[in-house]
C-alpha positions in Angstrom: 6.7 -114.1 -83.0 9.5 -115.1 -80.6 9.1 -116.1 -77.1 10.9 -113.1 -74.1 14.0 -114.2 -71.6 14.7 -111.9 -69.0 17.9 -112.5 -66.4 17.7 -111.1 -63.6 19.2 -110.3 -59.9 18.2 -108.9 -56.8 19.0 -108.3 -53.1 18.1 -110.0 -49.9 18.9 -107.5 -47.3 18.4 -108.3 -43.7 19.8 -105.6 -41.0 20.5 -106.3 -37.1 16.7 -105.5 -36.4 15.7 -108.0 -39.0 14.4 -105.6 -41.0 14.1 -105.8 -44.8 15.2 -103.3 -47.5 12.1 -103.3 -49.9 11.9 -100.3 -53.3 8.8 -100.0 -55.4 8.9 -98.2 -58.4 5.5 -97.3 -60.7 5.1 -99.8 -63.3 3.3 -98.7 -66.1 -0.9 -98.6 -65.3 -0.7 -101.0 -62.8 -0.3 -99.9 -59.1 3.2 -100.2 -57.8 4.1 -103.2 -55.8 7.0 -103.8 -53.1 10.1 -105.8 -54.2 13.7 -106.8 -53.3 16.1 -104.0 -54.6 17.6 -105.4 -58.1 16.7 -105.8 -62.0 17.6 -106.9 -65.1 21.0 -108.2 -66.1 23.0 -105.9 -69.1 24.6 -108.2 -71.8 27.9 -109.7 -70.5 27.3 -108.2 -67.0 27.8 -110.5 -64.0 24.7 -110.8 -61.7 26.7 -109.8 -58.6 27.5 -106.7 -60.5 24.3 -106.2 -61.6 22.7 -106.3 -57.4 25.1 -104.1 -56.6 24.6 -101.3 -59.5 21.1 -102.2 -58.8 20.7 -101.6 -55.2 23.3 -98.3 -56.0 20.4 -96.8 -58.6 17.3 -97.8 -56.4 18.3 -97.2 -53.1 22.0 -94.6 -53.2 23.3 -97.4 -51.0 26.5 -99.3 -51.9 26.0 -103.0 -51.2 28.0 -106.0 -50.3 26.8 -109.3 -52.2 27.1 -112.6 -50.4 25.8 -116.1 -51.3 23.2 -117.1 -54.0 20.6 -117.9 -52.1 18.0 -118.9 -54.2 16.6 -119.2 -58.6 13.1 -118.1 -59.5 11.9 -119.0 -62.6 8.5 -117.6 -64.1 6.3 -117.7 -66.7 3.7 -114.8 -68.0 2.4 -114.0 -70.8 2.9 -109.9 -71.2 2.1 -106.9 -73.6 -0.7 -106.7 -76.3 0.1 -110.0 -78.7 0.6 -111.7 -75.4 4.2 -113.3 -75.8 5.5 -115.8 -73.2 8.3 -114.0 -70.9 10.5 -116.1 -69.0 11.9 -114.3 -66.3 14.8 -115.8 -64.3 15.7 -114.2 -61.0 19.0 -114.8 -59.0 18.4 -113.9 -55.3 21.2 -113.1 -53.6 21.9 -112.4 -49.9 24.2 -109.2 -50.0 24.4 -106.5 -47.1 25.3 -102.6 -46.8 28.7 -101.5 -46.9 29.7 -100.1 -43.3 29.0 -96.8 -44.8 25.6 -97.2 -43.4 21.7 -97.5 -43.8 20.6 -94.6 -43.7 18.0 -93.8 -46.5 17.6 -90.5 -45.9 19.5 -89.1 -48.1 18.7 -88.7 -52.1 17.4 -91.6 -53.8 17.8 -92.1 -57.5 14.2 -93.5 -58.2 11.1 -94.7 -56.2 10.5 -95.4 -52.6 12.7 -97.1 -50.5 12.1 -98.5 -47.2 13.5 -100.9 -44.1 10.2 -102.9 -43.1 10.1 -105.3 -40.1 8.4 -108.4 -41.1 4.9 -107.3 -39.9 5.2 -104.4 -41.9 5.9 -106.4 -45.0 3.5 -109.0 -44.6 1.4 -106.2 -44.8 2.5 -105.0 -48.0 1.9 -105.1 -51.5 4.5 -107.5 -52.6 5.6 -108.4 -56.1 4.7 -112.3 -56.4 8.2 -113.6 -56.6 9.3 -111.2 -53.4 6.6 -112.6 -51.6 7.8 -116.1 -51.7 11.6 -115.4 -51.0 10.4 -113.7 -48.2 8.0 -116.2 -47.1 11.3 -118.0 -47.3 13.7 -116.2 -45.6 16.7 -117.5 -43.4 16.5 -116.2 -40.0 
């Protein structure tokens, strides 16, 4: 039985009002929890790509990807035999193309939302998005 890896790379998107861009997606029998728009890495993609097809599929917004901003690495043990995933998340500051931020037009999949910070403080965040945030420049 062979341990998991899992690359992958998400979002940190701040607008003027200092407002966050948060999704949540349903996740199997647990209750959905609040995260920074992104995912999983394809095979030979590059992680700026893969925030901005992210972000595209989970929000219908086109983003702009800035800076790395930050690695989290995890450890979990996941699924019935209990194997040992190793998740590695590149956090990225990235912004909306001038397009605009308006979310409310169709979105691909889940909720989508711009929450101030006592908003998401509020939330229920997925572990690693509540330390970025907890982190946050600005």
């Amino acid at each position: 039985m062979r341990d998991l890896q899992r690359l992958a790379a998400y979002a940190l998107i701040i607008d003027r009002e200092g407002r966050v861009l948060l999704t949540r997606e349903p996740v199997g029998r647990r209750p959905a929890r609040w995260i920074l728009p992104g995912g999983g890495v394809e095979h030979g993609e590059h992680p700026e790509q893969a925030v901005i097809r992210e972000v595209r599929e989970e929000t219908g917004l086109s983003a702009e990807v800035g800076d790395l901003l930050r690695v989290v690495s995890d450890l979990a043990r996941v699924g019935r035999r209990r194997r040992l995933l190793h998740t590695v998340r590149m956090i990225y500051q990235a912004s909306i193309a001038p397009a605009g931020t308006d979310l409310a037009g169709p979105r691909p999949s889940g909720d989508v939302r711009w929450c101030p910070r006592q908003e998401w403080r509020a939330l229920s965040l997925e572990p690693f998005a509540a330390r970025v945030l907890d982190c946050r420049p600005g």
